[in-house]
SENU-945329 format. One line per 5 residues: number of its first residue (from 1); their letters; for each residue z, y, x of C-alpha. Coordinates in nm, 2 decimals, decimal comma, always signed. Each point is the difference from the previous one (the first is absolute). Layout:
residues N
NUM) a) Z/Y/X; ...
//
This chain:
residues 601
1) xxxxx) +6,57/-19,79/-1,85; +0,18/+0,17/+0,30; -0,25/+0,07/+0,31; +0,00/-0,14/+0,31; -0,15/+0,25/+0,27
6) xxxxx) -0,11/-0,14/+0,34; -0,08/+0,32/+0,24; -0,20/-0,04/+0,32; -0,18/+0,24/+0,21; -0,37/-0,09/+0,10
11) xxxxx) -0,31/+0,09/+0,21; -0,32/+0,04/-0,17; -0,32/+0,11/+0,08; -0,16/+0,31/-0,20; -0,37/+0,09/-0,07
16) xxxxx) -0,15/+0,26/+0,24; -0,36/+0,01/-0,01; -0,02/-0,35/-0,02; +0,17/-0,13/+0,30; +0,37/-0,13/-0,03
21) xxxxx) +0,26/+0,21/+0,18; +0,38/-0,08/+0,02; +0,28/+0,20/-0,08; +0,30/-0,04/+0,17; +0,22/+0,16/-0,28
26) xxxxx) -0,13/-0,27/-0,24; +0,10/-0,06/-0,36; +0,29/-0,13/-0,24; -0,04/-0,30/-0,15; +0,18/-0,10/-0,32
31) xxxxx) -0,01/-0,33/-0,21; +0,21/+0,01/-0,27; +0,11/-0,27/-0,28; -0,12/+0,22/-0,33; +0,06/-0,08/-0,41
36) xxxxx) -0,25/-0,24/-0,10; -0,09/-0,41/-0,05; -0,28/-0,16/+0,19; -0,15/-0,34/-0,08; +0,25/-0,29/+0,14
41) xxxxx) -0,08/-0,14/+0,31; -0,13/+0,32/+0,10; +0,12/+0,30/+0,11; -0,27/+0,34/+0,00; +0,01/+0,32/+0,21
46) xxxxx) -0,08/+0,30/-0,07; -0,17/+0,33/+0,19; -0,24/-0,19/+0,19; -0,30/+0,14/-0,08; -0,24/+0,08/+0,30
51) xxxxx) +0,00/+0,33/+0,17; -0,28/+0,21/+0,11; -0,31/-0,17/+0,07; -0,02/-0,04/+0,37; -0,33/-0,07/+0,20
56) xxxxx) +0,17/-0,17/+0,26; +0,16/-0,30/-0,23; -0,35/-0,02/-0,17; -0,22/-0,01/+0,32; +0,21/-0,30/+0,12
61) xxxxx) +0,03/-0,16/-0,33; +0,34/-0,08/+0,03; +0,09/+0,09/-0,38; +0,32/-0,14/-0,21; -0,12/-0,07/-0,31
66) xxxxx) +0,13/-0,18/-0,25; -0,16/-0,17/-0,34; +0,13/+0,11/-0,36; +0,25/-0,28/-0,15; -0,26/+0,03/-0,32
71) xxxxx) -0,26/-0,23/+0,05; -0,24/+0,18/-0,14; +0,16/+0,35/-0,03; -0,24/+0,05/-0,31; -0,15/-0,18/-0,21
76) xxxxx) -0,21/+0,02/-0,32; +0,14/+0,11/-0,32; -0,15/-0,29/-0,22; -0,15/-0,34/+0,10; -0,37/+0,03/-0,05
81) xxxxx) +0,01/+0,39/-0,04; -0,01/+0,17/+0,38; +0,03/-0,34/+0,15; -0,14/+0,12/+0,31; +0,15/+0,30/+0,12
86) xxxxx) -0,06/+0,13/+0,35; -0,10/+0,27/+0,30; +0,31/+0,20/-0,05; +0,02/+0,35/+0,08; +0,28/+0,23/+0,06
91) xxxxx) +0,07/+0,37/-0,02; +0,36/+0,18/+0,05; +0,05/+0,21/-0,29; +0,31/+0,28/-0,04; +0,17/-0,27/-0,17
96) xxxxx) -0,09/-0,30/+0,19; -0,29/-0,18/+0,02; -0,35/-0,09/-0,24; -0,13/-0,32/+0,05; -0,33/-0,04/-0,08
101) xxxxx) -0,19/-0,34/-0,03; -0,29/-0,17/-0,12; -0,03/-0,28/-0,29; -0,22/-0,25/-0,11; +0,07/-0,05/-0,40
106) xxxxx) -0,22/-0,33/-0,06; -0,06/+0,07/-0,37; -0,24/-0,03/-0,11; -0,27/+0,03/+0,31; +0,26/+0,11/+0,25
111) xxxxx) -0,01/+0,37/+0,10; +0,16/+0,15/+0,31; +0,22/+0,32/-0,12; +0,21/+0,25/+0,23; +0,35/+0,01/-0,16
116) xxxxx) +0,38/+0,19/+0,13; +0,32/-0,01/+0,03; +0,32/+0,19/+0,14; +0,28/-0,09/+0,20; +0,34/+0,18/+0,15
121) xxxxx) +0,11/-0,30/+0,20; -0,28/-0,29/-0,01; +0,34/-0,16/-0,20; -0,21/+0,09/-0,36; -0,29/+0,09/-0,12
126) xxxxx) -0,06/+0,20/-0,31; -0,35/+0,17/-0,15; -0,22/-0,26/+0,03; -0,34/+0,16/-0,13; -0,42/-0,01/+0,03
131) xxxxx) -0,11/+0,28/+0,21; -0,34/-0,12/-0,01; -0,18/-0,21/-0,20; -0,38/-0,13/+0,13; -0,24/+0,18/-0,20
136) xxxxx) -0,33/-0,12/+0,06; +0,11/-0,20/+0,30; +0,11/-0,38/-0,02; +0,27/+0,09/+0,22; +0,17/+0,31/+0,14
141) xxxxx) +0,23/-0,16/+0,26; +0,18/+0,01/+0,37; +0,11/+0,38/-0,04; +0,16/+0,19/+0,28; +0,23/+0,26/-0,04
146) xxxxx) +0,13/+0,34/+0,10; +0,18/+0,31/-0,10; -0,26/+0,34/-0,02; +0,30/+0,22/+0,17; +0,08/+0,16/-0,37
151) xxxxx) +0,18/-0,24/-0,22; -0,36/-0,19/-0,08; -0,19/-0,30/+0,12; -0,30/-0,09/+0,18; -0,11/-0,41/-0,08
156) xxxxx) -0,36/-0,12/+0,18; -0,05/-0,36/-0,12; -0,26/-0,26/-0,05; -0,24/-0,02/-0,27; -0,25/-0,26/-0,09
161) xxxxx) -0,29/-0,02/-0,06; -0,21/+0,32/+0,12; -0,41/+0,02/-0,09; -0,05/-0,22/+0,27; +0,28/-0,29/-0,11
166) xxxxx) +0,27/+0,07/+0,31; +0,33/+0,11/+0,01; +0,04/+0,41/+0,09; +0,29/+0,24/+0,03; +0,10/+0,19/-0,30
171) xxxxx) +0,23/+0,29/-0,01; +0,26/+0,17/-0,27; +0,19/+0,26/+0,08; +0,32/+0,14/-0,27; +0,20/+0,31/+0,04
176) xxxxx) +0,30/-0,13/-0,16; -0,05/-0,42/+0,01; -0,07/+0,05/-0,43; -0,38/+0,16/+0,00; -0,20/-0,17/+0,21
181) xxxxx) -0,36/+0,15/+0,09; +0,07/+0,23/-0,26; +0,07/-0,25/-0,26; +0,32/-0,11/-0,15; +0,11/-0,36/+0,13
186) xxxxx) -0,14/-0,27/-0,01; -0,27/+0,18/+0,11; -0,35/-0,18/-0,01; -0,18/-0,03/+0,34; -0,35/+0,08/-0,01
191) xxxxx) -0,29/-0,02/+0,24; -0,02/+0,36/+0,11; +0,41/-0,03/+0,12; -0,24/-0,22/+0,27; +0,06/+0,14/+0,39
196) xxxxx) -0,34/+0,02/+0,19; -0,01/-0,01/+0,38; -0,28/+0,16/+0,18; -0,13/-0,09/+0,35; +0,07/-0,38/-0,01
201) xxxxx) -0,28/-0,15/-0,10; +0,11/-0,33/-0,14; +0,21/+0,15/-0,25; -0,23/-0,05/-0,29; +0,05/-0,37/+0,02
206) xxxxx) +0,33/-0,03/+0,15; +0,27/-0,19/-0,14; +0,34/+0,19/+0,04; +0,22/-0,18/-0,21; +0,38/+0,03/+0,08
211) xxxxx) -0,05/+0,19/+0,31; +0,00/+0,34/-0,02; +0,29/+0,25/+0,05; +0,01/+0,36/-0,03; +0,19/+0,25/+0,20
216) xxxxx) +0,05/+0,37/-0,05; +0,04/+0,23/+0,24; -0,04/+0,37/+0,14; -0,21/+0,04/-0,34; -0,20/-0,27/+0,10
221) xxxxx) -0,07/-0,35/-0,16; -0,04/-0,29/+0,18; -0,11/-0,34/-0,12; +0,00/-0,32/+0,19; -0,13/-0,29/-0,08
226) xxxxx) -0,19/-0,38/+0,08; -0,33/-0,13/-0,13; +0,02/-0,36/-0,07; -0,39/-0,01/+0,10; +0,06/+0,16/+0,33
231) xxxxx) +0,33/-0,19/+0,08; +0,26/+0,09/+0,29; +0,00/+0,39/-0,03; +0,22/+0,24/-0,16; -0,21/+0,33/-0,07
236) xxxxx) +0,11/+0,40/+0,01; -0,20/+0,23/-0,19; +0,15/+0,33/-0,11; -0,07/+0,24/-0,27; +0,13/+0,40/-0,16
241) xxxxx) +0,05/-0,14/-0,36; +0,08/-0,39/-0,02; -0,29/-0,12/-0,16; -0,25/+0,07/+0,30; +0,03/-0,10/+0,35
246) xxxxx) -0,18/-0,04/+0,29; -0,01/-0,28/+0,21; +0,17/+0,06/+0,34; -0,02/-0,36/+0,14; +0,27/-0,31/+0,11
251) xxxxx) +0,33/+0,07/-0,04; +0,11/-0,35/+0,10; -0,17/-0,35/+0,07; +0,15/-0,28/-0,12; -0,10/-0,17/-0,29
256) xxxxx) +0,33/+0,08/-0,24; -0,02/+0,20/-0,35; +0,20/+0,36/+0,04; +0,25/+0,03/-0,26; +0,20/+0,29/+0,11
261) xxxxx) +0,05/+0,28/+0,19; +0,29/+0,23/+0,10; +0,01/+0,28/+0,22; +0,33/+0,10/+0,17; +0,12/+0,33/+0,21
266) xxxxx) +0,20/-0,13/+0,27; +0,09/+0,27/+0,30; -0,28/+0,21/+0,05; -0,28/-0,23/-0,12; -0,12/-0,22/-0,29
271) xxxxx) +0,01/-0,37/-0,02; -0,20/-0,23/-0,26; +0,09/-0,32/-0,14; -0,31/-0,19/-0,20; +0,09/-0,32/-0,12
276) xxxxx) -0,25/-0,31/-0,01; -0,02/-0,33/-0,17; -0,29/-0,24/-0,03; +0,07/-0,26/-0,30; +0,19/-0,21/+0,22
281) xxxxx) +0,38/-0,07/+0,06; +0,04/+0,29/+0,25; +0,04/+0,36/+0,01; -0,09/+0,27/+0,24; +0,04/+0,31/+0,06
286) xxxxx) -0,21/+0,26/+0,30; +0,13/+0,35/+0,16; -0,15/+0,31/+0,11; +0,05/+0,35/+0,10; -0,28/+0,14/-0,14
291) xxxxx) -0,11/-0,20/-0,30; -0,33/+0,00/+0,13; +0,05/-0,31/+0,26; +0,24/-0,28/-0,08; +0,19/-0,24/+0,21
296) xxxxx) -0,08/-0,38/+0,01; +0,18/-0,16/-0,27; +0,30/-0,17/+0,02; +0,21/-0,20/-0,26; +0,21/+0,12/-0,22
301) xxxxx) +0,11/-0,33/-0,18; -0,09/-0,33/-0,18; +0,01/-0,17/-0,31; +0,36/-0,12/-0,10; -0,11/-0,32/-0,14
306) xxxxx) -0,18/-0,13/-0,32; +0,03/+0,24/-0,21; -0,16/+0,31/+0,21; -0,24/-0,28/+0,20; -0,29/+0,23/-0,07
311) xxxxx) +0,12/+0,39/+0,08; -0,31/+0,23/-0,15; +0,15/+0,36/+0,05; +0,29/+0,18/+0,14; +0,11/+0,38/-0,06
316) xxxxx) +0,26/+0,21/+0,24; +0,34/+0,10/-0,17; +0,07/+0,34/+0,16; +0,29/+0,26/-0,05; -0,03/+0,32/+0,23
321) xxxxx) -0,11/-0,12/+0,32; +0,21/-0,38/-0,07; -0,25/-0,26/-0,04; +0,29/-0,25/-0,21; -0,27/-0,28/-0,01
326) xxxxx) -0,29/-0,12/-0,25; -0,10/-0,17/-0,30; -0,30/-0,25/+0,02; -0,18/-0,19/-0,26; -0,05/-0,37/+0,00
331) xxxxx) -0,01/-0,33/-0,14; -0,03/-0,40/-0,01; -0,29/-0,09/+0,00; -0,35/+0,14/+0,14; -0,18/+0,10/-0,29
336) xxxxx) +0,25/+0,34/+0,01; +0,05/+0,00/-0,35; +0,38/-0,07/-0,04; +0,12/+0,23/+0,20; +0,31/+0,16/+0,04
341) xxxxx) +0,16/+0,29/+0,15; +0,22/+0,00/+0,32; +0,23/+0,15/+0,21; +0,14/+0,04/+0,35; +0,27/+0,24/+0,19
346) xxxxx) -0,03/+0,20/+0,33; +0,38/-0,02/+0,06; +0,30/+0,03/+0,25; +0,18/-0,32/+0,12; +0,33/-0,06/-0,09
351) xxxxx) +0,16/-0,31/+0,13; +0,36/-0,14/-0,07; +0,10/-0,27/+0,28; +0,35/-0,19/-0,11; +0,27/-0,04/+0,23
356) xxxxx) -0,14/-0,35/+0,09; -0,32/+0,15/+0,14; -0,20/-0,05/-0,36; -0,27/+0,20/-0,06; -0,10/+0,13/-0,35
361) xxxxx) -0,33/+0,19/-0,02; -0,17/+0,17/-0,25; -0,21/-0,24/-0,21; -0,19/+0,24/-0,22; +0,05/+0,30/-0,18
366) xxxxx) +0,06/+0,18/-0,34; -0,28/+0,31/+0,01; -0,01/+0,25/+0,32; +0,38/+0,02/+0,03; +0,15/-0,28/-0,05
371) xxxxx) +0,01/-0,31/+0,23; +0,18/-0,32/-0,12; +0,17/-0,25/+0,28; +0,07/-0,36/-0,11; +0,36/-0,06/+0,02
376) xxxxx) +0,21/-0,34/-0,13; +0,23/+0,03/-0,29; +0,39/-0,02/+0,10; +0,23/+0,24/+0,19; -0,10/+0,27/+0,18
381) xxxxx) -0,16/-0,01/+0,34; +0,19/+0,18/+0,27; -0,28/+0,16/+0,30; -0,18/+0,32/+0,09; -0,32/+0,16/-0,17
386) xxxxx) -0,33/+0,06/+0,22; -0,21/+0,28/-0,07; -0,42/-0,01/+0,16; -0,24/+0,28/-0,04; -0,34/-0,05/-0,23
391) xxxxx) -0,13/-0,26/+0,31; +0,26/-0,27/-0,05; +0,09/+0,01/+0,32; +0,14/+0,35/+0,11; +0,37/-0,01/-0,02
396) xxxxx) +0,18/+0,30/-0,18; +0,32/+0,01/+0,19; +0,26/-0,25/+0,07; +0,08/-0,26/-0,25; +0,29/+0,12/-0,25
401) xxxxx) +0,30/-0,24/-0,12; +0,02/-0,08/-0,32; -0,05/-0,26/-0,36; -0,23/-0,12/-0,16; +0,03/-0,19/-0,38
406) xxxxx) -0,25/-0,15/-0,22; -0,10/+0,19/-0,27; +0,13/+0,34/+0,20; -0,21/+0,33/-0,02; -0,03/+0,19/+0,30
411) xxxxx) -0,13/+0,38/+0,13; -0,10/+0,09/+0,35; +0,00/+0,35/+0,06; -0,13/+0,14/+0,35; +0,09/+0,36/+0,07
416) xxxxx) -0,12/+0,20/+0,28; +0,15/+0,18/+0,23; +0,00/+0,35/+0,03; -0,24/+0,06/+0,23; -0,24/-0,13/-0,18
421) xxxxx) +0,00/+0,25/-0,31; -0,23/+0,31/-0,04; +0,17/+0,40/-0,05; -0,13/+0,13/-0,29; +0,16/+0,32/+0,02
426) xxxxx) -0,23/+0,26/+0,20; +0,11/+0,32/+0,07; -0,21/+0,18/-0,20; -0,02/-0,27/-0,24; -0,36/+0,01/+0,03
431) xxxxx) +0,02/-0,37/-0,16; +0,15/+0,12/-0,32; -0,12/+0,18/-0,27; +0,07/+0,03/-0,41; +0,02/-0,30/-0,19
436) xxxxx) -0,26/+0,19/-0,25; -0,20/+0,00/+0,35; -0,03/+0,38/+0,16; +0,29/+0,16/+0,25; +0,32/-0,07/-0,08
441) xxxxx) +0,28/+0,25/-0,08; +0,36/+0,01/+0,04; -0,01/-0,22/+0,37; +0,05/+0,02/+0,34; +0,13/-0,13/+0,29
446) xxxxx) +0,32/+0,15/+0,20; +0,04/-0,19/+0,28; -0,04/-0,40/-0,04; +0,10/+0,08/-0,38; -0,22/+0,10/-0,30
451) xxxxx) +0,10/+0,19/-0,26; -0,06/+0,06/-0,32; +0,09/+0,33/-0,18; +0,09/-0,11/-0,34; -0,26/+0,18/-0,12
456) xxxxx) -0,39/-0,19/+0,05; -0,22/-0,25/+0,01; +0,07/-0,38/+0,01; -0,19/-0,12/+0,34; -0,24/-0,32/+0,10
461) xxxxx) -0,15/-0,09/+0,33; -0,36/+0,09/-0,01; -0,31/-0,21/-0,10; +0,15/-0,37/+0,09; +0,09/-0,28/-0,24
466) xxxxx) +0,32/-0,20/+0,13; +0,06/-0,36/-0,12; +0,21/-0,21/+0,21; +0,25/+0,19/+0,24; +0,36/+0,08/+0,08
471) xxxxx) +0,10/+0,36/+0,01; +0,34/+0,12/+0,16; +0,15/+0,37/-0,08; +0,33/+0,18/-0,05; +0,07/+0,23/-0,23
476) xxxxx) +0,26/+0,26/-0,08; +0,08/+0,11/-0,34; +0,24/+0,31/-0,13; +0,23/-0,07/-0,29; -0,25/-0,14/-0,34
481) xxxxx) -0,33/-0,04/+0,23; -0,24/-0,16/-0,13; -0,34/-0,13/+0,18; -0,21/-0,31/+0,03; -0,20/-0,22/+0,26
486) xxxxx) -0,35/-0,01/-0,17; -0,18/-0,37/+0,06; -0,34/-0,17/-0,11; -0,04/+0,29/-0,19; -0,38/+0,07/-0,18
491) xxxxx) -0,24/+0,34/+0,08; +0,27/+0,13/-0,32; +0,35/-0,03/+0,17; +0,23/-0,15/-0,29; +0,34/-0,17/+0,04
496) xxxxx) -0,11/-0,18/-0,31; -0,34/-0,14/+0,11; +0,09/-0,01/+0,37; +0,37/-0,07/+0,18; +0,27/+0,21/+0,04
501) xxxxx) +0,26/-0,05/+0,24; +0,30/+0,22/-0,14; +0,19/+0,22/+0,19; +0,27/+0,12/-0,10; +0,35/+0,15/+0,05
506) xxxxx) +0,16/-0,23/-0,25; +0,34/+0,10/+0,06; -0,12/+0,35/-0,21; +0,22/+0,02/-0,34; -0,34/+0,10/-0,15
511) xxxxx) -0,11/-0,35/+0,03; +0,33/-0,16/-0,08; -0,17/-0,21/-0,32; -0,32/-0,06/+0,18; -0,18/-0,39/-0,01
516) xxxxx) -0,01/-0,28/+0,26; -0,34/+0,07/+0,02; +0,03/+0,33/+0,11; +0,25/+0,02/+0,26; -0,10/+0,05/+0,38
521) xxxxx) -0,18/-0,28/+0,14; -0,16/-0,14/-0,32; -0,35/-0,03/-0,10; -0,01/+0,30/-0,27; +0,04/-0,13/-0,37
526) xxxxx) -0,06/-0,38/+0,09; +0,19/-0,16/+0,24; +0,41/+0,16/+0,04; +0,19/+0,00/+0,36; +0,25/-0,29/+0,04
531) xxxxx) +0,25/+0,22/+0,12; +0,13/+0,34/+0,14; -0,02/+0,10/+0,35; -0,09/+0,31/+0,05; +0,15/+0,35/+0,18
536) xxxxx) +0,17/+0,26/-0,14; -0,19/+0,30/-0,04; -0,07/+0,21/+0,31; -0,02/-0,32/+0,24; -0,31/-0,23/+0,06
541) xxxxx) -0,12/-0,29/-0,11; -0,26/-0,26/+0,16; -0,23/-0,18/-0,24; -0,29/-0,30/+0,07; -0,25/-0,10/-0,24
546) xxxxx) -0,20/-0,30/+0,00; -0,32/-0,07/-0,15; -0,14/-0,32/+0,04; -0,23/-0,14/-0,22; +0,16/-0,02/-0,33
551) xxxxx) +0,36/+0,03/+0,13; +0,14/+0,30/+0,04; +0,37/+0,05/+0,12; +0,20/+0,36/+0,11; +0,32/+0,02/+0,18
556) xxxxx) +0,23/+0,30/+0,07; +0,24/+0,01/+0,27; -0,09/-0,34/+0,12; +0,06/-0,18/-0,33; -0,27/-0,17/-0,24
561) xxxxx) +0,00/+0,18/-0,32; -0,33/-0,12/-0,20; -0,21/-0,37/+0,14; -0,24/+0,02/-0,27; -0,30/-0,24/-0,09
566) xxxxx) -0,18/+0,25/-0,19; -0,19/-0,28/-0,16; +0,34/-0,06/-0,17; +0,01/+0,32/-0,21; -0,20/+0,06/-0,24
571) xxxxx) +0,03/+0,43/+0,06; -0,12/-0,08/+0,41; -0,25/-0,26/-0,03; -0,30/+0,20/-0,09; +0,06/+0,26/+0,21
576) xxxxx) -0,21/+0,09/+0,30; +0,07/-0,19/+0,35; -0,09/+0,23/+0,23; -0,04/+0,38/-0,06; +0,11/+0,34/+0,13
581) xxxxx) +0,33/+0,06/+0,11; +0,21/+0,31/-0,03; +0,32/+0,16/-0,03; +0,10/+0,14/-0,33; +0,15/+0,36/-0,10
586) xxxxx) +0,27/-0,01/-0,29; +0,09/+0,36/+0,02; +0,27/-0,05/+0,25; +0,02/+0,11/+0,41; -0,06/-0,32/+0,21
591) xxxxx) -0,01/-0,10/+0,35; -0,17/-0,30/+0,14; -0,03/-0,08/+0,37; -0,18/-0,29/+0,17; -0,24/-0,12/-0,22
596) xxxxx) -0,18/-0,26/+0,18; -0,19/-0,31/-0,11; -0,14/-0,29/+0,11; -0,32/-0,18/-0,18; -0,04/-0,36/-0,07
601) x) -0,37/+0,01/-0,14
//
């Protein structure tokens, strides 16, 4: 399918320490008619997942979000097995995300278990599995969720009953998501994997049953939670090793359940994000700067209808610093046990008004990045595209002409300007060291240019993981160069495990027979170049690369050589989405110049 391109330059406002600033320069905007078949009388957008999370949209509330066009977005595997399935909870993994979720089983007595699954794109699910199984406990239930910082997990949930028949938290803790407290999954819970809290008094007989979170940070646990026999509070207490705390008083009065809790760098400061529900039809969610005091609540949403009447949890999907929305768990009817899994987007707007002054709006959408409008069968609609930040409201530029079919598939790209991208060449290249970690050898930097010997290390930027950016460079080549842009790549640089962007003087005879696959500007061994553009030998070259969730796309000389889902291949879609990032040594002299990015997470 040929693409249509629609170009407009617009103003938007960054992140800097959370206040809003403008930037004159502004951005490109691009929509462009892509290959693909959306449902008819619809047409779907993609690239408009939310950006960094910004205080100042979240302390007015004015958030576009959008609900998931599956209603429910899961649901149990077999009618009177897991029939009630709820408190979702979601962790970003290299490869996406791992959703885990509590389910009520009904046979014979009806035991609450915890049970996972994984995701790329919130499109499929795959590895459904027990994690945890009840033990001694009539139900192990409500868990919460979070990544330990080393590829493992850190779950506090709800079991029932203790010595004293009431509903306490119970933590497990995996290195690897397959042994759990030492034990391979389904691991059975047990009374001592019990959390204690010293200092509050009431503990012994409180009731915490789907209200407690845990939260991870500076080597320090903290555990929040609500005592259903000491309503309208949600507690702090803080502990070295997870399983004891001590009480540290209110974090927050108001008489919700805490389900989640997300911390965010923004500027120079932290932000956190709890969420709150209270077996109702609404959702809420409360801020701070400290996570010691919270904001008053405010709303984050209500049920859709019937089918989620009675909303009993909700969990945060997060990628980098993007909050891209959450799933919730609810049901029918008010015995909460059918309930079902749901989901909803934190989004830009796109708009498409006709000619005639029609307006068609996004009705709902397809996972984080992907928003469907309602439009009617027939011809196609001649009128101009609207783009609105993550509030709704906040126009991205000025509206761009163009069409708009049913059944037509659609990607918005916004690309900075360059002002807004970081150097990452230093002059000492103090940033940089071996991709086997240790000084580098073989480059330096002459001038505005760094050079590489042909004879020396392959080189990373130091200690930071990189998951969604673009990154501009040149590079020169002599004749037969060979290098590589390193992406995503794990602590072990590979182009086989991570991506390679080739680089390449393909003009060399030496590499006369070479693959698609490996000529300049593909993704190494996967995904080939759609065509030739590059210099000859001796003169520069510019090159972009995308990363954006799980699309990644590289151009050379201001052509589009790879747009790749890597979901698509099977080679790319278990490979890591974020990781180090580096430029690669292939025996050859090299010369690259400014190498700048910009981050999206």
């Amino acid at each position: 399918m040929k693409s249509i391109v629609f170009s407009i330059c617009i103003s938007i406002g960054i992140l800097w320490g959370g206040a809003i600033m403008a930037q004159d320069s502004g951005w490109q905007a691009d929509v462009r008619l892509v290959p693909g078949q959306g449902e008819f009388g619809t047409a779907e957008v993609m690239g408009v997942a939310a950006g960094v999370f910004d205080p100042a949209i979240w302390e007015t509330g004015d958030l576009f979000i959008l609900p998931d066009q599956r209603s429910p977005l899961i649901a149990p595997r077999l009618t009177g097995l897991f029939r009630n399935i709820y408190a979702p909870s979601i962790v970003e993994t290299p490869t996406g995300w791992r959703v885990f979720y509590g389910a009520w089983d009904g046979v014979p007595t009806g035991n609450d278990r915890i049970y996972s699954m994984d995701t790329h794109d919130f499109l499929d699910f795959e590895n459904r599995h027990t994690v945890i199984e009840h033990g001694p406990f009539i139900h192990v239930c409500n868990v919460n969720a979070h990544s330990d910082g080393n590829g493992g997990f850190d779950l506090v949930c709800t079991a029932y009953p203790d010595a004293n028949d009431r509903n306490k938290p119970i933590r497990f803790s995996s290195p690897d998501g397959k042994i759990w407290n030492g034990s391979e999954a389904p691991y059975a819970a047990q009374t001592s994997d019990l959390v204690t809290v010293e200092g509050y008094e009431k503990y012994a007989d409180a009731d915490i049953n789907g209200i407690n979170v845990l939260l991870k940070e500076d080597g320090k646990y903290h555990l929040y939670f609500g005592n259903f026999k000491d309503w309208g509070h949600i507690y702090r207490a803080s502990g070295e090793d997870g399983k004891t705390f001590r009480f540290e008083g209110s974090a927050l009065d108001a008489p919700h359940m805490v389900n989640d809790l997300q911390k965010f760098q923004i500027g120079r400061g932290n932000w956190y994000l709890m969420a709150l529900h209270a077996n109702g039809d609404h959702l809420w969610y409360s801020l701070s700067k400290d996570g010691k005091t919270f904001e008053a609540e405010k709303v984050l949403g209500k049920n859709l209808g019937e089918s989620d009447r009675y909303i009993v949890a909700v969990g945060w999907v997060v990628r980098g610093r993007r909050v891209q929305g959450f799933l919730y768990g609810a049901g029918a009817v008010t015995s909460l046990d059918r309930n079902r899994i749901f989901g909803r987007w934190l989004q830009k707007k796109v708009v498409f008004t006709a000619e005639d002054g029609t307006r068609y709006e996004p009705i709902a959408s397809l996972g984080p990045d992907r928003q469907i409008l309602k439009v009617p069968m027939g011809t196609e609609i001649e009128g101009q595209f609207e783009v609105f930040g993550d509030d709704g409201k906040t126009p991205l530029g000025k509206p761009v002409k163009g069409k708009l079919a049913s059944g037509g598939v659609y990607q918005l790209d916004l690309n900075p300007a360059e002002d807004q991208f970081e150097n990452l060449l230093d002059p000492d290249l103090s940033r940089w060291e071996s991709v086997e970690g240790g000084p580098q050898h073989g480059w330096s930097m002459n001038g505005d240019i760094l050079e590489f010997s042909g004879s020396g290390s392959s080189i990373k930027l130091k200690g930071r993981d990189y998951g969604d950016f673009i990154l501009r460079l040149e590079y020169r080549l002599p004749l037969g160069g060979n290098s590589g842009v390193l992406i995503r790549q794990p602590v072990q640089f590979s182009s086989s495990e991570g991506i390679e962007i080739q680089v390449l003087d393909d003009h060399a005879p030496e590499y006369a027979d070479i693959k698609p696959y490996q000529h300049a500007g593909s993704i190494y061994g996967v995904v080939p170049a759609a065509k030739d553009v590059i210099k000859p030998a001796g003169e520069w070259n510019s090159m972009e690369i995308l990363c954006l969730g799980s699309r990644v796309r590289s151009s050379i000389n201001g052509t589009v050589l790879t747009d790749a889902n890597v979901d698509d291949y099977l080679g790319l879609k278990n490979r890591p989405r974020r990781g180090g990032l580096g430029l690669q040594n292939h025996g050859s002299k090299l010369e690259y110049r400014h190498v700048r990015m910009k981050r999206l997470d």
